[in-house]
Legacy VTK file of the C-alpha trace (Angstrom):
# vtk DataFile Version 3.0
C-alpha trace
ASCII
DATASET POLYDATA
POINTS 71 float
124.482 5.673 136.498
128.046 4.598 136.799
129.394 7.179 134.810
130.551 9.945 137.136
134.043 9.798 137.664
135.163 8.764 141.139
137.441 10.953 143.379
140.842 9.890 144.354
140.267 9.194 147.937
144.096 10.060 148.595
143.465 13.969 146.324
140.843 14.512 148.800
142.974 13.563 152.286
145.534 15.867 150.720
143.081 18.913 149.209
141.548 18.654 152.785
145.073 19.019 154.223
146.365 22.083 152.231
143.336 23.385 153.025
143.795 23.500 156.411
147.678 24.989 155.965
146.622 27.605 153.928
143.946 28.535 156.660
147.076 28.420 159.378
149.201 30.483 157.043
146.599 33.143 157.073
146.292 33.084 160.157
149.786 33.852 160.702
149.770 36.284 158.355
146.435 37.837 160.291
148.189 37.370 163.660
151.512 39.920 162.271
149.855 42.573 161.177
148.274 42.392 164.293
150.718 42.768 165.885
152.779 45.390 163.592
149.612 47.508 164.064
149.646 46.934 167.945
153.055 47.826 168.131
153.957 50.357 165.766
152.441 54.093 164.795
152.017 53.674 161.127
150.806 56.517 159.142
148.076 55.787 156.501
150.491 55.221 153.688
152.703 52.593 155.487
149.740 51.056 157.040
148.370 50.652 153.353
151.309 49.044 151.663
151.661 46.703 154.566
148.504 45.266 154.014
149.103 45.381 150.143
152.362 43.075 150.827
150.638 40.736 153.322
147.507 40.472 150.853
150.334 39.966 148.357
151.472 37.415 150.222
148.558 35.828 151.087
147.966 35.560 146.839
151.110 33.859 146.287
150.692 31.419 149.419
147.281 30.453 147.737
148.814 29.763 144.319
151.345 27.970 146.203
149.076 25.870 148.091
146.574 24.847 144.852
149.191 23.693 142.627
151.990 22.117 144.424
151.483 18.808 145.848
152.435 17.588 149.921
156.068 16.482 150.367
LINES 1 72
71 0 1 2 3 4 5 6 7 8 9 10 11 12 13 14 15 16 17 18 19 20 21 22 23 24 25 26 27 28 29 30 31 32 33 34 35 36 37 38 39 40 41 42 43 44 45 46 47 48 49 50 51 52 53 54 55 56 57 58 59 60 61 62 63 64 65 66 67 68 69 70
């Protein structure tokens, strides 16, 4: 019964916390191209490769996120 490893109460606190940045950071991310698309007359092909570069983004935030620890 007592063999399930227990959770580092502090991991969690901090797992919950990058959590919620990475959320924020998308978004941001959301929120610009929102506001590129808003503002500017894109054709298709721009439009495309600036959502390629914010998803690109978005991927390297995530890495980011999982395996760096909190300052």
């Amino acid at each position: 019964m007592g063999d399930t490893p227990q959770k580092d109460p502090l991991m969690s606190i901090q797992e919950k916390i990058k959590a919620e940045l990475l959320q924020e950071a998308y978004a941001n991310i959301d929120r610009i191209y929102d506001s590129i698309e808003q503002h500017l007359a894109m054709d298709e092909a721009r439009r495309n490769n600036v959502i390629k570069q914010l998803n690109i983004l978005k991927d390297e935030l995530y890495f980011v996120y999982k395996t760096t620890p909190l300052s």
